[in-house]
C-alpha positions in Angstrom: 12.6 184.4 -44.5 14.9 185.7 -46.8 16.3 184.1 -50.4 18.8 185.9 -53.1 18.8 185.5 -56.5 21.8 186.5 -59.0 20.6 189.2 -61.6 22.1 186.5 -64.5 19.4 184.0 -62.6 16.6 185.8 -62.6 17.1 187.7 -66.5 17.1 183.4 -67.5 13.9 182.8 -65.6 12.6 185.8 -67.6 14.0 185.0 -71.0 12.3 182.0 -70.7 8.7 183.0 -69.9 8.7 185.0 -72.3 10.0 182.7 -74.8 7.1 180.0 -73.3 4.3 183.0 -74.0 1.2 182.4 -74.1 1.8 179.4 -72.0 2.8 179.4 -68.2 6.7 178.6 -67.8 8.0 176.6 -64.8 11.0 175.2 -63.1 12.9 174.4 -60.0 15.4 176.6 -57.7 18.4 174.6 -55.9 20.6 176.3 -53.5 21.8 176.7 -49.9 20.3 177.0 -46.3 22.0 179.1 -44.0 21.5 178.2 -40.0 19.9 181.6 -39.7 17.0 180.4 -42.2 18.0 182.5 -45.6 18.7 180.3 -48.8 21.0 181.4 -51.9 19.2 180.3 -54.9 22.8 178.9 -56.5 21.0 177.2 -59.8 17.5 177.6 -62.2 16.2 174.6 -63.6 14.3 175.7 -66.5 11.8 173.3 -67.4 8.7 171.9 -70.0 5.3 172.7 -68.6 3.6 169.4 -70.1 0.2 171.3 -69.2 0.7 173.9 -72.1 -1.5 176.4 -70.7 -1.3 179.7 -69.5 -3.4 179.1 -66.2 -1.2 176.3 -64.4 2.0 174.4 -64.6 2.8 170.8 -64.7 6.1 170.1 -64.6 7.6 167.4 -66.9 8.7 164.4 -64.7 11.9 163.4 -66.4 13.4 166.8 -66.4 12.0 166.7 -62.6 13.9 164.0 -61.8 17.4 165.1 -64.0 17.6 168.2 -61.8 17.1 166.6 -58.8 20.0 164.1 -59.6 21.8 167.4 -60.9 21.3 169.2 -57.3 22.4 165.9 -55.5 25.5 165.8 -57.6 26.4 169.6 -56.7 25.7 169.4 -53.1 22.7 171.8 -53.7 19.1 171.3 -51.7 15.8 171.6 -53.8 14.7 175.3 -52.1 11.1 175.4 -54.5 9.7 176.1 -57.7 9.2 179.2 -60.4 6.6 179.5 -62.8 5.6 182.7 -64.5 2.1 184.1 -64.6 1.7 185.3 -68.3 -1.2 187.6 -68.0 -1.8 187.8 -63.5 0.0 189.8 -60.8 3.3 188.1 -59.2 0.9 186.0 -56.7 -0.6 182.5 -55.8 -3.7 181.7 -57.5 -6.2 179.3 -55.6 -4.6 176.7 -57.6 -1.4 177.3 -57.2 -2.3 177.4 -53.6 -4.0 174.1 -53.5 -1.1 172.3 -54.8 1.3 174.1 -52.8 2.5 170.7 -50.6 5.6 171.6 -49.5 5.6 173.6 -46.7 9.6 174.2 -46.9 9.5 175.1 -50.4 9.9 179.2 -51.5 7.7 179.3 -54.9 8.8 182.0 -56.9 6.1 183.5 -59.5 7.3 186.1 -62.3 4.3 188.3 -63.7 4.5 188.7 -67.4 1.1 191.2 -66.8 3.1 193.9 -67.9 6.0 193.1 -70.4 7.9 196.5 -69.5 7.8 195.8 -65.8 8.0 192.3 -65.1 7.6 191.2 -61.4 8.8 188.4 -59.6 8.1 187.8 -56.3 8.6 184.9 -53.5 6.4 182.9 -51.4 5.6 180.5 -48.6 2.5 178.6 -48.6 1.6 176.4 -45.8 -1.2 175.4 -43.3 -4.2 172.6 -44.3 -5.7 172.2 -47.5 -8.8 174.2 -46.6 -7.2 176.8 -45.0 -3.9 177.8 -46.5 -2.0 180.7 -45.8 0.2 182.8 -47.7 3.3 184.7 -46.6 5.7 186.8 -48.8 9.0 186.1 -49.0 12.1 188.3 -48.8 13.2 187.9 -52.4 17.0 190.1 -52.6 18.1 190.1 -56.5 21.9 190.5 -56.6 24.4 192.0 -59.5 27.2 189.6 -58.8 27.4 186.3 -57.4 27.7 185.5 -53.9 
């Protein structure tokens, strides 16, 4: 699977893990589906991590709910989730594995690990609880928009 990110979308998503340091920052991506199976991420939701902790991500439920009324009312679908890892490589953890429920979903994880060179990276996490699998994504970051 493939998914495209705007440069101007991805330097916000970075901007704001930084500015959530220590902590692990989090929100959701809204976008299209095309028939062939790629997805335009067309808006970040930036959004609290009630958690406040730089080893996993709760996302507050109000601002949940306010961006999914906000895709709805732009026509976009909910594609997944970005959090950043503040200290980790740009992968899933066991945790962030294990609450992985939505096997449509694209998580997106930025590593903070190294401040100069900051990776981000998407994924697809599906299969049972006990035996999930992991499979990277095609992430595509693009100057302009689409």
């Amino acid at each position: 699977m493939r998914i495209t990110i705007r440069r101007s979308d991805f330097d916000r998503i970075l901007e704001y893990a930084l500015s959530q340091r220590p902590d692990e920052a989090c929100g959701l991506i809204a976008g299209r589906e095309s028939d062939d199976g790629s997805r335009s991420i067309e808006k970040v939701y930036l959004l609290t991590n009630t958690d406040h902790t730089n080893e996993h991500f709760s996302i507050d439920p109000k601002e949940q709910l306010a961006a999914v009324k906000d895709m709805r009312a732009n026509g976009l679908v909910p594609l997944g989730n970005w959090h950043s890892h503040p200290e980790t490589p740009s992968r899933p953890s066991e945790e962030d594995k294990r609450l992985a429920n939505d096997p449509r979903a694209t998580y997106l994880i930025l590593s903070l690990e190294k401040e100069d060179a900051p990776v981000l990276n998407a994924f697809h996490v599906e299969g049972a609880q006990d035996e999930r699998s992991v499979r990277k994504e095609e992430l595509i970051i693009v100057e302009t928009n689409y």
